[in-house]
N, C-alpha and C positions, 0 to 999 in steps of 0.2 A: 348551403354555403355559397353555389353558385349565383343563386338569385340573390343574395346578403352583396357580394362583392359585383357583379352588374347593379344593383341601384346605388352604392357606394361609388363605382364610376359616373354613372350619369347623374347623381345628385351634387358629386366635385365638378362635374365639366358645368352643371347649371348655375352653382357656387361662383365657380370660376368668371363663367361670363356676367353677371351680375355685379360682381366686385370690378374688375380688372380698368374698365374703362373710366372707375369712382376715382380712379388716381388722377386723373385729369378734369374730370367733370361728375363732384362725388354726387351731385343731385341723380346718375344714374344707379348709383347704390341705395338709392332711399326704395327701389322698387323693391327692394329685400326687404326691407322693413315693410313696405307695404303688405306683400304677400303673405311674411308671417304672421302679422296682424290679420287678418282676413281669414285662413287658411285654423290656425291658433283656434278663432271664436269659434267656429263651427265646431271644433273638435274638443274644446274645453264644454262647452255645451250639452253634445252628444255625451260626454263621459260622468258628468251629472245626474241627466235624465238615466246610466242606468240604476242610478238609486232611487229615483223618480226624485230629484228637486230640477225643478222647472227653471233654470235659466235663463235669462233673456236673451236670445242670441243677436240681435238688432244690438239693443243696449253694450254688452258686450264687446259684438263689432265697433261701435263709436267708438269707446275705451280706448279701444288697442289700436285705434289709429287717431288717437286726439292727439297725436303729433304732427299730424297735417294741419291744423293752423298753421304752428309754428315754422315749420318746413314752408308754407307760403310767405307767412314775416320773411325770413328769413331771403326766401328767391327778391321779395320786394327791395332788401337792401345788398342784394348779389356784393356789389362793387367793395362791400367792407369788408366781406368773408374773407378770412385764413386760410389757404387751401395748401397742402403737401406741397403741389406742384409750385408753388409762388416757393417753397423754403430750397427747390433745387436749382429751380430756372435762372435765377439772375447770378447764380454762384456763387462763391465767397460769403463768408460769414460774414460779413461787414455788412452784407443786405436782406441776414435774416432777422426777420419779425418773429419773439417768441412769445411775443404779448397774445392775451386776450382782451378781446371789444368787450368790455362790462355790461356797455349797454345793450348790445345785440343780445347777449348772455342774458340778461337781466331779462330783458324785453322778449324772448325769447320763449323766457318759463313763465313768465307773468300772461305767457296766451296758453299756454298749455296747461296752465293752472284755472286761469277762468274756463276752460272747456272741460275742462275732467272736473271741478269742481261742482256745474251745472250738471254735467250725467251723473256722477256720483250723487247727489240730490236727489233728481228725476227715481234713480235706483232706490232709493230709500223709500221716500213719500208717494210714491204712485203704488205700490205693493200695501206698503202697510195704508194707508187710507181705504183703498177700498177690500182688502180682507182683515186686518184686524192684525193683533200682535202673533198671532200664532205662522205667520211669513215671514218672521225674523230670520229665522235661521235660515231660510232658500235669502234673502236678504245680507246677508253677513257673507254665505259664499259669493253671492254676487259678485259684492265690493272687492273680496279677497282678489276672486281671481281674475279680479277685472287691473286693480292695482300689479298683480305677480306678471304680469303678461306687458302692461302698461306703459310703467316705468321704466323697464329697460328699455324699450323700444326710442321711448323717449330720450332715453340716455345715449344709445347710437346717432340719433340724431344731431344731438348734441357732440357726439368725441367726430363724425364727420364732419362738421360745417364750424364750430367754435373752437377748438381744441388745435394748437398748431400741428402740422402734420396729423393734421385728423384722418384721412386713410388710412397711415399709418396703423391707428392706435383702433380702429375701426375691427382693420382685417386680423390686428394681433388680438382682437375680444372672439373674432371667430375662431380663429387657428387654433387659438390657445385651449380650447376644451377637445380637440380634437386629439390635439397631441397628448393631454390628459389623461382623456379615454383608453386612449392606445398603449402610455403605461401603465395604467392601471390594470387595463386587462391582460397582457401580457406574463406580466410580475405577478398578479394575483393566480394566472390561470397555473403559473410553474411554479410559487410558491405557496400561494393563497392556502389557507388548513381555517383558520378562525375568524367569524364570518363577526364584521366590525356594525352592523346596523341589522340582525335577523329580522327585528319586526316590521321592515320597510324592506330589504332586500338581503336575503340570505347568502344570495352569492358575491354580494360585496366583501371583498377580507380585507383586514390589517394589510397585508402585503399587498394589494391593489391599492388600496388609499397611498401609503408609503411610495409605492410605484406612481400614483398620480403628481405626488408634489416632487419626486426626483425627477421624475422628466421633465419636467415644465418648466423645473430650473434648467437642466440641461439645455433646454432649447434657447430658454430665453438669454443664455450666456455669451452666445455668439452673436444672436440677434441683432441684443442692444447694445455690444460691441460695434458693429459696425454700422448702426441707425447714430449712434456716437458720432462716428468719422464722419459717414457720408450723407445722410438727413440730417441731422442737428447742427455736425460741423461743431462739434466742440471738443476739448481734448480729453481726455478719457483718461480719470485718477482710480486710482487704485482701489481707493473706497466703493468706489461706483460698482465694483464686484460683490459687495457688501449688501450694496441697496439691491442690486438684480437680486440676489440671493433670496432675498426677504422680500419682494416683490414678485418673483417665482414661485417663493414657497406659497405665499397667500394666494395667489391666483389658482394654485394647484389644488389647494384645500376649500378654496370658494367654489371652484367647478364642481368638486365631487358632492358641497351642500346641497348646489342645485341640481343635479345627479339628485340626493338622497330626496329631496323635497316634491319631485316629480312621482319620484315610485310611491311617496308615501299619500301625492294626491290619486294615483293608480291605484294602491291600494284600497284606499277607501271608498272608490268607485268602483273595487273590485271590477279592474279591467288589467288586461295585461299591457295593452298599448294604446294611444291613444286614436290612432286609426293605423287605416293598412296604407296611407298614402304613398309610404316609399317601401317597398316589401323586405321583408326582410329588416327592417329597422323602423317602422312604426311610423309613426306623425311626424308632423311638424314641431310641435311640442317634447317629443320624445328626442327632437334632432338637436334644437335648440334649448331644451333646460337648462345646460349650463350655463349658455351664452347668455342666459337671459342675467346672471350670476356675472359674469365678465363683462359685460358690457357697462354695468353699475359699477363693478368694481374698479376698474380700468377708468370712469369718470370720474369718480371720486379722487383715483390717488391723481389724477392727473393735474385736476383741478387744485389739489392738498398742493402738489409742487410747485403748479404756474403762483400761487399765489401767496403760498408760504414760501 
């Protein structure tokens, strides 16, 4: 437990400084994304090979950082970007931009699209040409978890740099499975009896899941109460306790998917973790699963609201 709670401090203080300075200047948050990208392949790779399917880990790596086009588009038209700090600095709502740049947006996925489309490719036809059909299936995981790893990454990039108050909506895609975790486990470990996913993880219960999406509302009640007031600067109707509701609760039950989806790629690698990186709590992969879940989810509805 001691070594559980020392890397639990020094992986929040590395969290911490990685994030903190993205409020001002979010391109120094993309190094998070860098690292778990990089960090991710080697350890999705390794956890393959113990079933013996040979993964690409080169390939792989590309994938999970085919966001870096984009992320240089993006530095190339600096001066158009959205940033938090632009919705507090000039003050007054009268000089907040809640728009998004379409074209930065558009123009954005249309490079991360031609680059993951070309290795996606490469992953296909280079295997099977020169072994035959019988690579499909080390082929098919390829893709998988080249996409699971991928997209969210992508999508951070995106709720950073497009998305108004994108640190914002950034740090609440991390926080958010944290607080998750914490009541899930909690609530499951003092109520938990009936185990809600045995064939993926036995010690997941009904009363943990329950505990994951009560908290996460809880959190998120005050949150976006005052992201209301004081980021947004818009007045706060009554409904709006409506929508957090239902946008807590789904956050809360998307976290524990990617929770269930992790153990259930552990499982079939039959490994317990995905390395020893941070002791006492496993990889990088094993830190970030749900994130990988929140950060998609959290662009979507966000992108659902700017635009509907």
């Amino acid at each position: 437990m001691k070594v559980r709670i020392k890397t639990a401090i020094i992986f929040g203080l590395i969290i911490f400084i990685l994030l903190f300075p993205g409020y001002a200047r979010p391109y120094f948050s993309v190094i998070l994304l860098f690292l778990i990208g990089l960090f991710a392949s080697k350890e999705m790779t390794e956890a393959f090979a113990n079933i013996n399917f040979k993964l690409n880990a080169r390939l792989l790596r590309l994938s999970y950082l085919s966001f870096i086009p984009s992320f240089v588009y993006l530095f190339w038209h600096k001066s158009e970007l959205i940033t938090a700090k632009m919705l507090v600095d000039n003050g007054g709502a009268k000089n907040i931009n809640l728009s998004i740049n379409q074209d930065l947006l558009f123009g954005t996925i249309l490079f991360y699209l031609i680059f993951q489309i070309l290795i996606l490719t490469y992953m296909i036809f280079k295997p099977l040409l020169q072994k035959g059909a019988n690579i499909l299936p080390e082929i098919a995981a390829q893709i998988l978890t080249s996409l699971y790893i991928s997209l969210p990454l992508f999508a951070g990039l995106l709720l950073l740099f497009l998305i108004p108050a994108g640190w914002f909506w950034f740090v609440l895609a991390i926080i958010t499975p944290w607080i998750s975790d914490s009541s899930a486990y909690f609530l499951g470990r003092k109520w938990g009896k009936k185990p809600i996913v045995p064939n993926l993880s036995p010690n997941k219960t009904y009363a943990g899941f329950i505990g994951s999406i009560i908290g996460t509302i809880i959190f998120y009640l005050p949150i976006f109460y005052l992201a209301a007031k004081y980021l947004f600067v818009i007045s706060f109707k009554p409904i709006y306790w409506l929508y957090i509701i239902l946008f807590g609760g789904a956050l809360g039950i998307l976290t524990e998917l990617g929770d269930w989806l992790a153990s259930a790629i552990k499982r079939y690698c039959d490994i317990k973790d995905f390395s020893n990186l941070l002791p006492g709590h496993g990889g990088v992969i094993d830190r970030f699963d749900s994130t990988f879940f929140s950060f998609t989810a959290i662009l979507t509805i966000a992108l659902l609201f700017y635009f509907f």
